[in-house]
C-alpha positions in Angstrom: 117.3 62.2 179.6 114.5 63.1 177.6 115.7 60.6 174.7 116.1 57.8 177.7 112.5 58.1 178.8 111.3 58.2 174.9 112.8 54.9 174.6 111.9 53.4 178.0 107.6 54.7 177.0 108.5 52.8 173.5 109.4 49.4 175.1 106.7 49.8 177.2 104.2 50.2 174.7 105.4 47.4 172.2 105.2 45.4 174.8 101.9 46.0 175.9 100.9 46.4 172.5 102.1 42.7 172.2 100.3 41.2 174.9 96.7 42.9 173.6 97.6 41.1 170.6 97.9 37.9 172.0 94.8 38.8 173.7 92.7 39.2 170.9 93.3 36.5 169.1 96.3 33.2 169.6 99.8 33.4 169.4 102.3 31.3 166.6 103.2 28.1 168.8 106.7 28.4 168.0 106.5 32.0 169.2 104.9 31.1 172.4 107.3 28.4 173.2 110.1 30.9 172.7 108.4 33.0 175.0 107.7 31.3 177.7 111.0 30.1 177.5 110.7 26.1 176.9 113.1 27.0 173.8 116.3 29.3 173.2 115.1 30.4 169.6 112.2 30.3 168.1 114.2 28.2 165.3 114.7 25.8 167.8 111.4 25.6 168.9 110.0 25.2 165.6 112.4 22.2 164.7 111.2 20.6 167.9 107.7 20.8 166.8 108.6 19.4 163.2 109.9 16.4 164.6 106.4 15.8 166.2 107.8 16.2 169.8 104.9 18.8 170.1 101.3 18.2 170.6 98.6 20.4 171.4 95.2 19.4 172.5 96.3 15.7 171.9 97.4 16.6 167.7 100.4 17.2 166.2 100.8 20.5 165.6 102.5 23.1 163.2 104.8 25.7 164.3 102.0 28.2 162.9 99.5 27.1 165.1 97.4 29.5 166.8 97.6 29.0 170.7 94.7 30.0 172.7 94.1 30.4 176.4 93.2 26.9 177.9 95.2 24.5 175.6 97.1 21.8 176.4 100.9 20.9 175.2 102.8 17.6 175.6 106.3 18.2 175.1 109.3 16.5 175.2 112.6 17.9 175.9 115.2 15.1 176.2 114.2 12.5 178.5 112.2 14.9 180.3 108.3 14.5 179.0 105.7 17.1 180.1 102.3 18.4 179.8 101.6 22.1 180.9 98.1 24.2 180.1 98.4 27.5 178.5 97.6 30.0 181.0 98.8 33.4 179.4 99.5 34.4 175.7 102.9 36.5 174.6 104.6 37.5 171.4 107.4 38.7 173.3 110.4 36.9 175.5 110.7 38.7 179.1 112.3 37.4 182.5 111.8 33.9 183.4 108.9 35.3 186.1 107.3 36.4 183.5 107.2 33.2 181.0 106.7 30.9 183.9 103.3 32.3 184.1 102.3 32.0 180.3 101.7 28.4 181.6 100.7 26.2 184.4 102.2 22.0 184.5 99.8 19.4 185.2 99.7 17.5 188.7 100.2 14.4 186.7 103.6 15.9 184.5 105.1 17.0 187.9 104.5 13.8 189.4 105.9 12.0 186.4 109.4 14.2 186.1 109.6 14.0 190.0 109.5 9.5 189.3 112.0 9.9 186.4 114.2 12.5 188.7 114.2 9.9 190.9 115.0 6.6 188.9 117.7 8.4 186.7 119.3 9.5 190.5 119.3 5.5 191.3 120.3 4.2 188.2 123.2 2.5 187.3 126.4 4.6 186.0 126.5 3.3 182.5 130.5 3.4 182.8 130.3 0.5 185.4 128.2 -2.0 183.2 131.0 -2.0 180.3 132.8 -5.2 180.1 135.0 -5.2 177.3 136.7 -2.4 175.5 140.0 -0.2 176.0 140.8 -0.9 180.2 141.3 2.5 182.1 144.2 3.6 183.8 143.1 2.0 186.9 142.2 -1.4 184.9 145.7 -1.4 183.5 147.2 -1.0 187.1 145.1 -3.9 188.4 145.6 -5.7 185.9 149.6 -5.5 186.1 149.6 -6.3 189.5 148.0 -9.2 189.3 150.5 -10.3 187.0 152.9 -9.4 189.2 151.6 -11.6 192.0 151.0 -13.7 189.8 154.2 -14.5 188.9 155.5 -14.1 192.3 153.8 -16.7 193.9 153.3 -19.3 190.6 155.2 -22.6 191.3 155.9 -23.8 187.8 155.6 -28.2 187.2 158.2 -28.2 184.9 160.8 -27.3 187.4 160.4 -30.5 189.7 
């Protein structure tokens, strides 16, 4: 029991220890976006900010970059594009609670993934606008049946 409630105090402390850290001074971006969960790994999350899908403060940014309280990231993930302030500071990953309030999305980001929601729910289903290509099984029946009637009801000229 004793060694349980050792352990329990130890978590406890490294994580508080972690968040007077971030206190005192920034967090790594990469590590930040890892903990408020944007990105599985921190790998990840670093690739993503190589490829220059990051910004922070309106400039591209390094996976080093020291995050403060106040800062604004644009982020892309996917299609999905947004814009959130940084409204807490973490060098650790806890429950999604948690890392949703490291930071807080702009009026204007909500508004914009609630349009694109939206349009990509209306759009057309890219498998219908294919024209050419290998027919489907349900192409291939049409199309035989057609034949079928086709040659059912074709009065040939020759036969006259």
């Amino acid at each position: 029991m004793d060694k349980e409630l050792r352990h329990k105090n130890a978590h406890r402390d490294a994580h508080q220890d972690a968040h007077a850290d971030a206190k005192a001074g920034g967090v790594r971006l990469d590590k930040w976006l890892w903990a408020a969960r944007f990105y599985k790994t921190r790998s990840l999350a670093a690739e993503e900010i190589g490829k220059g899908r990051i910004e922070v403060n309106g400039q591209p940014a390094k996976p080093s970059r020291e995050l403060r309280l106040g800062d604004v990231l644009r982020l892309r993930q996917g299609p999905v594009q947004r814009s959130v302030q940084v409204r807490g500071l973490s060098h650790v990953r806890g429950p999604a609670p948690v890392a949703q309030a490291l930071y807080e999305e702009t009026a204007e980001s909500l508004a914009a993934r609630t349009a694109a929601a939206e349009q990509r729910r209306l759009g057309v289903e890219p498998a219908l606008t294919i024209t050419d290509g290998r027919p489907t099984k349900r192409d291939r029946r049409d199309l035989a049946r057609t034949q079928v009637d086709w040659q059912r009801w074709s009065v040939s000229l020759d036969d006259s």
